[in-house]
py3Dmol code that shows the C-alpha trace and the ligand (Angstrom):
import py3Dmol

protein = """\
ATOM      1  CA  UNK A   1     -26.060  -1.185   3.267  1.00  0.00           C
ATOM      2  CA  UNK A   2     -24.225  -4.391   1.341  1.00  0.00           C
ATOM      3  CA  UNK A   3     -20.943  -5.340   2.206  1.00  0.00           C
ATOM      4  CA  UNK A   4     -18.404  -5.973  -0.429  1.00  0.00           C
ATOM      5  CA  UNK A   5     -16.670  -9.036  -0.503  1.00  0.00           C
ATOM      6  CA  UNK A   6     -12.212  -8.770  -0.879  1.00  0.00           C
ATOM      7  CA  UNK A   7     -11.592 -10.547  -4.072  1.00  0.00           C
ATOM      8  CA  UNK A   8      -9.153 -13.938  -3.946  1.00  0.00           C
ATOM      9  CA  UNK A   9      -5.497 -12.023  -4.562  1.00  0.00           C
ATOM     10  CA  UNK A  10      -3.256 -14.813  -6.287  1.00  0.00           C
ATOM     11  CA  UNK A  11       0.568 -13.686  -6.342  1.00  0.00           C
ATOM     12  CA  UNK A  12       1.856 -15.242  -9.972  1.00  0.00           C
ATOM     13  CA  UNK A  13       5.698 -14.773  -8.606  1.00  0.00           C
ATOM     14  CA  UNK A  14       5.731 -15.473  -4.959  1.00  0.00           C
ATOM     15  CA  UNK A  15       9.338 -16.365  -5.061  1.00  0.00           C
ATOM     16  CA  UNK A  16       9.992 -13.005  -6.485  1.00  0.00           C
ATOM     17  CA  UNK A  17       9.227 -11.249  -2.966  1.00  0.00           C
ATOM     18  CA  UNK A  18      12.381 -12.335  -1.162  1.00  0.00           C
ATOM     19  CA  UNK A  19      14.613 -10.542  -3.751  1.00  0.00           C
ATOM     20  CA  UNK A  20      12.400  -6.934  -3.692  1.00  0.00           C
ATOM     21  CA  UNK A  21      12.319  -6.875  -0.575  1.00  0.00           C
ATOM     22  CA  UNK A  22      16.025  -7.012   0.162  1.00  0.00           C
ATOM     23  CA  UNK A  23      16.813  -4.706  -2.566  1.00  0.00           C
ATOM     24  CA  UNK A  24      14.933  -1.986  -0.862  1.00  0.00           C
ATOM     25  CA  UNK A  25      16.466  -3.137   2.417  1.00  0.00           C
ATOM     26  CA  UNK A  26      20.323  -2.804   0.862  1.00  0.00           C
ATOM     27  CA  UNK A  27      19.270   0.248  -0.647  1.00  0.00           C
ATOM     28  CA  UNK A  28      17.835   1.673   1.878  1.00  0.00           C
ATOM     29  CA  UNK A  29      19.429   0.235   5.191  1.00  0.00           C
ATOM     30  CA  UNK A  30      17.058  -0.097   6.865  1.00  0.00           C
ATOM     31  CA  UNK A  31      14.567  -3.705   6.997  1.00  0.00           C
ATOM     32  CA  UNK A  32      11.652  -3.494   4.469  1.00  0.00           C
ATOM     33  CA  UNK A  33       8.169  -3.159   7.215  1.00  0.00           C
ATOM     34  CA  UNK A  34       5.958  -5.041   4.657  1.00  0.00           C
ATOM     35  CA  UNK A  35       5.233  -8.456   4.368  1.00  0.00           C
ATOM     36  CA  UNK A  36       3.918 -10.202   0.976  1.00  0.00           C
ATOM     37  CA  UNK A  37       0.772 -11.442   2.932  1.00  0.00           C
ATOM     38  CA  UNK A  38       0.175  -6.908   4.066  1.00  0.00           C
ATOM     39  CA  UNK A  39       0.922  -6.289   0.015  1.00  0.00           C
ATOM     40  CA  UNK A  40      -1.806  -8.972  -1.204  1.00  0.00           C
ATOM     41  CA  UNK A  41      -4.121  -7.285   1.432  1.00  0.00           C
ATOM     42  CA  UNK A  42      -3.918  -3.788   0.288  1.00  0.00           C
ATOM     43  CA  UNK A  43      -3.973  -5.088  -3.059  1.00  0.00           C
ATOM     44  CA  UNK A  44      -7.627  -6.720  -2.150  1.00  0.00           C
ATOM     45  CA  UNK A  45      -8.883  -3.617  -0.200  1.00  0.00           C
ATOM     46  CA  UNK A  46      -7.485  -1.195  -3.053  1.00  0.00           C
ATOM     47  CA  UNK A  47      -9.393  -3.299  -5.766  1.00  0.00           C
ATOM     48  CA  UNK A  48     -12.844  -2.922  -3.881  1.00  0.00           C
ATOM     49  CA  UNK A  49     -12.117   1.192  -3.062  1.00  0.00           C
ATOM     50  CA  UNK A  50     -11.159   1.665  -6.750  1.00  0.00           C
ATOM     51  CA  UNK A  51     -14.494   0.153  -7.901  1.00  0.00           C
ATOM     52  CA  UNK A  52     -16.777   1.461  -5.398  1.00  0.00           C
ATOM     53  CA  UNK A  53     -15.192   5.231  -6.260  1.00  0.00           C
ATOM     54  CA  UNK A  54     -15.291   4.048  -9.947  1.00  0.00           C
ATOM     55  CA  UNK A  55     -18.777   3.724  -9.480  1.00  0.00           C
ATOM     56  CA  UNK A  56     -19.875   6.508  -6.722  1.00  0.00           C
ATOM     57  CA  UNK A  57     -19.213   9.473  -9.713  1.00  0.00           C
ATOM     58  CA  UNK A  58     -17.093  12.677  -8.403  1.00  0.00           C
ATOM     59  CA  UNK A  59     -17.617  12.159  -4.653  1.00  0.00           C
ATOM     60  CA  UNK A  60     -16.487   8.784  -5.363  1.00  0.00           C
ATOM     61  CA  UNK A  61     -12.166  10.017  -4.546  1.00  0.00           C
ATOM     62  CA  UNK A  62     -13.251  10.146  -1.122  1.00  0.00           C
ATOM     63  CA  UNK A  63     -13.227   6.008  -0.631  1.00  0.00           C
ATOM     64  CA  UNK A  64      -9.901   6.143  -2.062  1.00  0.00           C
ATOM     65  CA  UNK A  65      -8.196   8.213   0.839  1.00  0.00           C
ATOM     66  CA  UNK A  66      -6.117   5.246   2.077  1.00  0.00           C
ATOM     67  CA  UNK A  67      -5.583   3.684  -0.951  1.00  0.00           C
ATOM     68  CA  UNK A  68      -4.098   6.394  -3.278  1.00  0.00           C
ATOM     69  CA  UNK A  69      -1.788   9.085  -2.724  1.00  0.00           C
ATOM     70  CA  UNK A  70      -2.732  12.476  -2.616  1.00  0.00           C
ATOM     71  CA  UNK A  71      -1.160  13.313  -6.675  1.00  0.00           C
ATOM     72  CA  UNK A  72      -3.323  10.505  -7.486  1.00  0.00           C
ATOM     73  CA  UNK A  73      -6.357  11.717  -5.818  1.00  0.00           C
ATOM     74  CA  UNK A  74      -6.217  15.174  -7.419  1.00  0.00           C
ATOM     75  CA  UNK A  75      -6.526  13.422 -10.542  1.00  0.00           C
ATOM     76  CA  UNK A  76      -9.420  10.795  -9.582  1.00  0.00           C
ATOM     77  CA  UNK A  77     -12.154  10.333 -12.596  1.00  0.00           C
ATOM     78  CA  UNK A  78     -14.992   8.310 -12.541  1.00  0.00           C
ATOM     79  CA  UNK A  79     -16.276   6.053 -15.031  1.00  0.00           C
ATOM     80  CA  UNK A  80     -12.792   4.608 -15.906  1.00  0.00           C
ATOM     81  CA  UNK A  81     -14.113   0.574 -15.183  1.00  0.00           C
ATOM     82  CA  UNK A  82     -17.303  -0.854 -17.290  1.00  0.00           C
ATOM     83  CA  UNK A  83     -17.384  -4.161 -16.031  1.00  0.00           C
ATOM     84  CA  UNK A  84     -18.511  -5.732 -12.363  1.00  0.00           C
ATOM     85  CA  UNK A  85     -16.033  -5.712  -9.654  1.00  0.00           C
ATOM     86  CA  UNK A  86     -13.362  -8.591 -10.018  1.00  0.00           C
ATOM     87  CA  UNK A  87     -13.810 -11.734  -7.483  1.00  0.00           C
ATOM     88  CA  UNK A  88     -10.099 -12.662  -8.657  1.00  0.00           C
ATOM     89  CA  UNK A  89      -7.634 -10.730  -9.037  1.00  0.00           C
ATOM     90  CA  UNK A  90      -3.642 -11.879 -10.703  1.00  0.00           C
ATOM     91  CA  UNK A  91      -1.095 -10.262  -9.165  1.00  0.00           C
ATOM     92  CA  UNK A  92       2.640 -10.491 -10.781  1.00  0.00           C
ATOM     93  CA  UNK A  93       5.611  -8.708  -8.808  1.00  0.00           C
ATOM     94  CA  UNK A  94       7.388  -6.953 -11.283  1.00  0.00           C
ATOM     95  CA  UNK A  95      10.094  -3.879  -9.777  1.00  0.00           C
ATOM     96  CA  UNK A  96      11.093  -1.568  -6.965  1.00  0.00           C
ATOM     97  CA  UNK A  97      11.265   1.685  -8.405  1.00  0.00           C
ATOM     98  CA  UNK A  98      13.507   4.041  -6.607  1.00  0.00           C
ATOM     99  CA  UNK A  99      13.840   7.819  -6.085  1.00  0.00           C
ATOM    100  CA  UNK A 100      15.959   8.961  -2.963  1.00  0.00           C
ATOM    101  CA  UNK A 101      13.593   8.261   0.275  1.00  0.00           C
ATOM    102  CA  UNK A 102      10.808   6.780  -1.565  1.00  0.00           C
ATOM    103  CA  UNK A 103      10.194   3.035  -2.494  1.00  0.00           C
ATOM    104  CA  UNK A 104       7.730   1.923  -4.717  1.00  0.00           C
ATOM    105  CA  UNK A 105       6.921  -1.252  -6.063  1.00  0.00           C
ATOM    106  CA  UNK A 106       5.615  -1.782  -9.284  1.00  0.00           C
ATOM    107  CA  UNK A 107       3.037  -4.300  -9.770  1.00  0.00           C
ATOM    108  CA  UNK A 108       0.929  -6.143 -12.703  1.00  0.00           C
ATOM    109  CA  UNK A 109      -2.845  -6.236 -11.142  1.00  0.00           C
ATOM    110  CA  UNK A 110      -4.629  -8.492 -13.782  1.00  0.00           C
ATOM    111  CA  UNK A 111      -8.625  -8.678 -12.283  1.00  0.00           C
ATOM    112  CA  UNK A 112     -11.234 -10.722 -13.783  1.00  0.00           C
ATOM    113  CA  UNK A 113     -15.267 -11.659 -13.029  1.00  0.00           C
ATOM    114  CA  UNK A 114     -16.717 -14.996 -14.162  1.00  0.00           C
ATOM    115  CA  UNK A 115     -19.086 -12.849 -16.011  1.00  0.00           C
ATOM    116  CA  UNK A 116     -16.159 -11.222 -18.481  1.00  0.00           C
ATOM    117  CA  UNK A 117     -14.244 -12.685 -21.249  1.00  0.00           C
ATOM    118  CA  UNK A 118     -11.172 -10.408 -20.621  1.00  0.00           C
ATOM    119  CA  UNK A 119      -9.491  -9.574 -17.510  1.00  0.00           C
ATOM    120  CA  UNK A 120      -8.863  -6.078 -16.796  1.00  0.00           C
ATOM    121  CA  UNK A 121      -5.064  -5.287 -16.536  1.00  0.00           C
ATOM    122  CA  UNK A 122      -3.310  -2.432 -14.652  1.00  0.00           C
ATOM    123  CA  UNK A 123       0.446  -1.696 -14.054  1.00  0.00           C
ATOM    124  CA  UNK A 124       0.590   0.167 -10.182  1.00  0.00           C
ATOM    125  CA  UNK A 125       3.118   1.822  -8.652  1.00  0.00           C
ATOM    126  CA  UNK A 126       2.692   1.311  -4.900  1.00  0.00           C
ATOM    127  CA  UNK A 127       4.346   3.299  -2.268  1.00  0.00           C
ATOM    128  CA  UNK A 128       6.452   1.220  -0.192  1.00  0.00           C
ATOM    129  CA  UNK A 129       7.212   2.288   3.405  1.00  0.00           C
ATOM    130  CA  UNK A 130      10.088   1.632   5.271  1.00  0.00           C
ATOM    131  CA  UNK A 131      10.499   2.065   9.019  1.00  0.00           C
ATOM    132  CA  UNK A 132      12.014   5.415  10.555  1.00  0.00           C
ATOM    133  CA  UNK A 133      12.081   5.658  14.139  1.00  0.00           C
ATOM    134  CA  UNK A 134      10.662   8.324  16.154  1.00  0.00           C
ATOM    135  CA  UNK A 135      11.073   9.124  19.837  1.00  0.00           C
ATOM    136  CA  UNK A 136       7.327   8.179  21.443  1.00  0.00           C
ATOM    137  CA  UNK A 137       5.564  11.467  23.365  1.00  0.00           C
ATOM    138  CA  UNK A 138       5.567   9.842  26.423  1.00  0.00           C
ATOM    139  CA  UNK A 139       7.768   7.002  28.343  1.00  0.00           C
ATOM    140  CA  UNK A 140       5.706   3.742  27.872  1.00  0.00           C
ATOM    141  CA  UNK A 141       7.579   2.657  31.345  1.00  0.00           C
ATOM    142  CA  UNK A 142       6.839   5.924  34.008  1.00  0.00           C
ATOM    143  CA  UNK A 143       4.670   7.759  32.149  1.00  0.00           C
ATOM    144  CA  UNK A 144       6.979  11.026  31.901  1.00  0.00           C
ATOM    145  CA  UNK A 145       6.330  13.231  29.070  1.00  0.00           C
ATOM    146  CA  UNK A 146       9.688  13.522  26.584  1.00  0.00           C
ATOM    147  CA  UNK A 147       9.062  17.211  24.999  1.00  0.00           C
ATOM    148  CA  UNK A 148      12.665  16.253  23.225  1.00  0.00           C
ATOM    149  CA  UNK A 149      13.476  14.075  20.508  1.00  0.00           C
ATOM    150  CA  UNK A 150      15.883  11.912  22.697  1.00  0.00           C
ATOM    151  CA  UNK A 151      15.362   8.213  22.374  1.00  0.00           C
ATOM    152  CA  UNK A 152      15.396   7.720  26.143  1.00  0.00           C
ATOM    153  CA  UNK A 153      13.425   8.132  28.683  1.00  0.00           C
ATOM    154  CA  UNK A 154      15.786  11.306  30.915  1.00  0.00           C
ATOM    155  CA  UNK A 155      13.815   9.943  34.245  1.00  0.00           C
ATOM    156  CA  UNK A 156      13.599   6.055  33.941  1.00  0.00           C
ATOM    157  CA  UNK A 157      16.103   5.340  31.130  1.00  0.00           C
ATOM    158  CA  UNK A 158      13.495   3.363  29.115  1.00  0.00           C
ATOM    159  CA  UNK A 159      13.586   3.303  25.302  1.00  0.00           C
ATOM    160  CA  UNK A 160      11.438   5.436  23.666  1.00  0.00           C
ATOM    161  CA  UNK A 161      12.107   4.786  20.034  1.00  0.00           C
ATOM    162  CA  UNK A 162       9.101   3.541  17.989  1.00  0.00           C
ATOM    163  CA  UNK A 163       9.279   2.426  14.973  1.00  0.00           C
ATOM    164  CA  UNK A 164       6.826   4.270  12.564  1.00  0.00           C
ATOM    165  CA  UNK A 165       5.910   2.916   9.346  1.00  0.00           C
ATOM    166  CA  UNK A 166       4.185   4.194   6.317  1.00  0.00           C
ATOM    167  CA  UNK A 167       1.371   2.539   4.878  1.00  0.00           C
ATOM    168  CA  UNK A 168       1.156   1.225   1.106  1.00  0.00           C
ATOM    169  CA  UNK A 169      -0.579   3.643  -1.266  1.00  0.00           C
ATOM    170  CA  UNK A 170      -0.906   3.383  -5.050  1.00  0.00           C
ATOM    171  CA  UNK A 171       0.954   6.644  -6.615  1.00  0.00           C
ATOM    172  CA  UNK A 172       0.580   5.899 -10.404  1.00  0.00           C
ATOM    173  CA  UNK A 173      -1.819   3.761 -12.108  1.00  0.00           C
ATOM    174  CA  UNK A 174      -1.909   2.651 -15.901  1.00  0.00           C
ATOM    175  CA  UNK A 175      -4.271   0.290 -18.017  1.00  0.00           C
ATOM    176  CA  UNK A 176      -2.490  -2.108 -20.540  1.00  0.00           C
ATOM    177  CA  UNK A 177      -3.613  -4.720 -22.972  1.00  0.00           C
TER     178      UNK A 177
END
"""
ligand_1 = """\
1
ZN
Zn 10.579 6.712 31.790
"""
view = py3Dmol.view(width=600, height=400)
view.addModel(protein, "pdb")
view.setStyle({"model": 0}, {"cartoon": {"style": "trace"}})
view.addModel(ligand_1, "xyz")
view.setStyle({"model": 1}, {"stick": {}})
view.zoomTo()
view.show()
């Protein structure tokens, strides 16, 4: 069994991070959970999963579970990418897209090989979670189960509240020139 190595993410617009990420925190309320340094991560991980499923034929959706979302899955095809996976891979910040509760952000993936002329270029739109906060099954302090939704602990007083936050997953992909 090989090992594949994450390609080298480089963000074109670093500075442009600061400014998505407090739109979805004004729109929302509520403090964006990602940081640009998680983004370029799933960004590297995604890249390898899309090219290993690209390659593995009509089983190949199932390395994709945590990196697209389940619309995106039903639709998996193989065959899509000709050339060898990308060691580098461009990556330009471009918009948060917003519907109601969901946040994604829509990215330029540009991802190249030092064997190809041409780099292969994708727009993504990447699920973006933000925190919610949930009431934790049992007190982290004395142990007491909490059956209810309440946010503290009825026995101890303790908080309970956990902050529960969704991961990144690609929702729409699309190849451009
Ligand atoms: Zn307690």
């Amino acid at each position: 069994m090989t090992t594949t190595a994450l390609p080298d993410v480089t963000v074109e617009n670093p500075k442009e991070w600061d400014a998505l990420a407090a739109e979805v925190a004004q729109s929302s309320g509520l403090l964006f959970a990602h940081s640009l340094a998680d983004l370029t991560d799933f960004v590297a991980r995604a890249v390898v999963a899309i090219y290993a499923a690209d390659a593995a034929g009509e089983g190949g959706s199932e390395l994709l579970r945590d990196v697209y979302s389940t619309e995106l899955l039903a639709r998996f095809r193989p065959g899509q990418f000709t050339m060898v996976p990308p060691t580098k891979v461009g990556l330009r910040l471009m918009a948060v897209v917003q519907d109601e509760q969901s946040f994604r952000l829509r990215v330029k993936v540009s991802m190249t090989n030092a064997l190809v002329v041409a780099p292969v270029r994708m727009f993504w739109d990447v699920a973006a979670g933000i925190p919610t906060v949930v009431a934790s099954a049992k007190c982290p302090q004395c142990g007491a189960p909490s059956p209810t939704e309440e946010l503290v602990c009825s026995h101890c007083g303790a908080s309970l509240a956990v902050a529960q936050i969704k991961p990144f997953l690609i929702e729409r992909t699309e190849f451009f020139a």
